[in-house]
N, C-alpha and C positions, 0 to 999 in steps of 0.2 A: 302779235309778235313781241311788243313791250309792255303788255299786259301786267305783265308779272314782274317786272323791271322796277325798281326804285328812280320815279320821274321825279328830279330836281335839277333849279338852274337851266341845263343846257343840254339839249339830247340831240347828239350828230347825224343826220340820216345820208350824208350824200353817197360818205365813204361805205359804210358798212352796206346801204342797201343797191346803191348803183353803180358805183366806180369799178367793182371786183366781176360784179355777174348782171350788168344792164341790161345782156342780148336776151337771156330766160326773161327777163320783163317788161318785155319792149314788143311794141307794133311798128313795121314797117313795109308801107305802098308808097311807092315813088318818090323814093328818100332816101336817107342814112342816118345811122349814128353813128357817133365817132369819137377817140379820144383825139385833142389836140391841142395847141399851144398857141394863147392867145398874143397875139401882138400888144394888144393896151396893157397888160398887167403883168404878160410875161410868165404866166401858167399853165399848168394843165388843166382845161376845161373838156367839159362832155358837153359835144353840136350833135343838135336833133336838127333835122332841114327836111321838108317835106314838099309837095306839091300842095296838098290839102292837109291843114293841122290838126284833122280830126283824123287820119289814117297813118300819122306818124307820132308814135307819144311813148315814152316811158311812162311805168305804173309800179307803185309800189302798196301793199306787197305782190306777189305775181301770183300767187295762187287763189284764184277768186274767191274762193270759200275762207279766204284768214283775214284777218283784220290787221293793223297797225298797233289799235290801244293805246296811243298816245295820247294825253289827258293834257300835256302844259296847252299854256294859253294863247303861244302866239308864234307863228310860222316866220320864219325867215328864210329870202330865196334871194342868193347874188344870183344875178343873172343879166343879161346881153341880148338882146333882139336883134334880130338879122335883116331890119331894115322890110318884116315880111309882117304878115299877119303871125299872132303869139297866141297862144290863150293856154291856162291851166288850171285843174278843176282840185278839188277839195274833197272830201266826202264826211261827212261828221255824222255824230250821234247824240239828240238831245234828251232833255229830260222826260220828252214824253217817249219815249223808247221810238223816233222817226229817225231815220234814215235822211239828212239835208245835207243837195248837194250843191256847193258854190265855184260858180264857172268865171274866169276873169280874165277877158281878152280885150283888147286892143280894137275890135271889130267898128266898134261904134267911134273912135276917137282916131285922128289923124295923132301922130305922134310928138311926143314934145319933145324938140329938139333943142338938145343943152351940150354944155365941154364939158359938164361936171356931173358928179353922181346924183341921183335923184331920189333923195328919201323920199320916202310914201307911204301912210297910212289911208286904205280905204273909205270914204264915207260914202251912205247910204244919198246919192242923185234921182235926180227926175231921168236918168238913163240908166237906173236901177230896176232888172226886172222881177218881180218874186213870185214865183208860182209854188203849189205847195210841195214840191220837194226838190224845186233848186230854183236860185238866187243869180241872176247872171249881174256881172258888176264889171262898169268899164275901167279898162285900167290904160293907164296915160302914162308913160315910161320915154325914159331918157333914150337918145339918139346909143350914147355907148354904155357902159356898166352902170346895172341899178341893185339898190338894197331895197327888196320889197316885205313888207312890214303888214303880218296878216293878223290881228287880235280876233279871233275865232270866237272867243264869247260873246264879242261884242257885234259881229256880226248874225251871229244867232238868236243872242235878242232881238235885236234893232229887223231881224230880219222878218221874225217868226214868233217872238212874242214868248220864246222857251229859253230855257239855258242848254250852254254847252257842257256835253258830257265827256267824250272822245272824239279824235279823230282817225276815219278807217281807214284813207286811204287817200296817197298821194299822185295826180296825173299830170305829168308835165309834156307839153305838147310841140310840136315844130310853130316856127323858125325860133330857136334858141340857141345860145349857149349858157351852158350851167358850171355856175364855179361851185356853189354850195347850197346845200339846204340844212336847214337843222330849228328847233322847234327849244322856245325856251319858255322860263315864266318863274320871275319877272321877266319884262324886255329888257336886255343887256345893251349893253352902251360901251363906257371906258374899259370894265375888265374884261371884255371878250380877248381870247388868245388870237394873237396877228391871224392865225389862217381863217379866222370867222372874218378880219376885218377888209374889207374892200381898199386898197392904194392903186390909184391912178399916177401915171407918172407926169413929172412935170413939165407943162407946155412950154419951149421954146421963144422965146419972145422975136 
């Protein structure tokens, strides 16, 4: 899909590839998606909610046979857990022409419960599992909105001993809510535009 695309900086996926046309690329058994307006932030977010978070998921792209082609280095996902089991998968392409795919849920870890947002980068745990063509990694996420911070090369070395080439393919799974995804390199910081940046409002004393 971005194959062909001049990748620098910051590449938007949430608008272009889900907000417009989710339903063509979406799975749903005993669930919903939904557009809707979150109370903490006061936006418009897309809720996945499921019974089982394997039978409700957005995928991007939706035609099995295409790929994404996205090359930068490092994923970013504002997102919201519902208090449920979460998880979401990855699909890359390394230098040995393999196919790894990286799954990151909540399964293994009770949830960290904070008021505040919870940056996070992944490191490779003794709850890290790597088999040779996916990688499952616990991920330990804040009570309300997180900024989750995915360095794809660094998990493909560290994982598999190869480098990162592309990434093919985005699955984001129940119980969430999604404000954004988008895929940069460098990792941005102070100049990201406000709607990449996560504001909580302030707690009442």
């Amino acid at each position: 899909m971005f194959k062909n695309t001049l990748q620098s900086g910051i590449l938007l996926t949430t608008k272009e590839l889900w907000e417009e046309r989710y339903v063509e690329a979406s799975r749903v058994v005993n669930g919903q998606i939904k557009r809707t307006q979150d109370e903490d932030i006061h936006s418009n977010v897309l809720e996945i909610v499921g019974s089982n978070v394997q039978s409700t998921y957005i995928t991007c792209p939706a035609d099995p046979a295409a790929t994404l082609g996205i090359k930068l280095l490092f994923l970013v996902m504002i997102v919201k857990i519902l208090k449920k089991y979460f998880t979401f998968e990855i699909l890359v392409l390394d230098y040995k022409n393999v196919r790894r795919r990286f799954r990151a849920s909540n399964f293994q870890l009770k949830c960290c419960l904070c008021e505040s947002v919870f940056f996070m980068l992944w490191a490779m745990t003794a709850l890290t599992g790597v088999k040779p063509y996916i990688c499952s990694l616990p991920l330990r996420m804040g009570e309300r909105w997180n900024t989750i911070q995915s360095n794809l090369a660094n998990f493909t070395r560290r994982a598999y001993g190869t480098d990162y080439v592309e990434t093919l393919l985005v699955q984001v799974h129940a119980n969430c809510q999604l404000r954004r995804i988008y895929f940069s390199d460098p990792l941005c910081s102070e100049e990201l535009p406000p709607e990449f940046k996560l504001y909580l409002p302030m707690q009442k004393a």
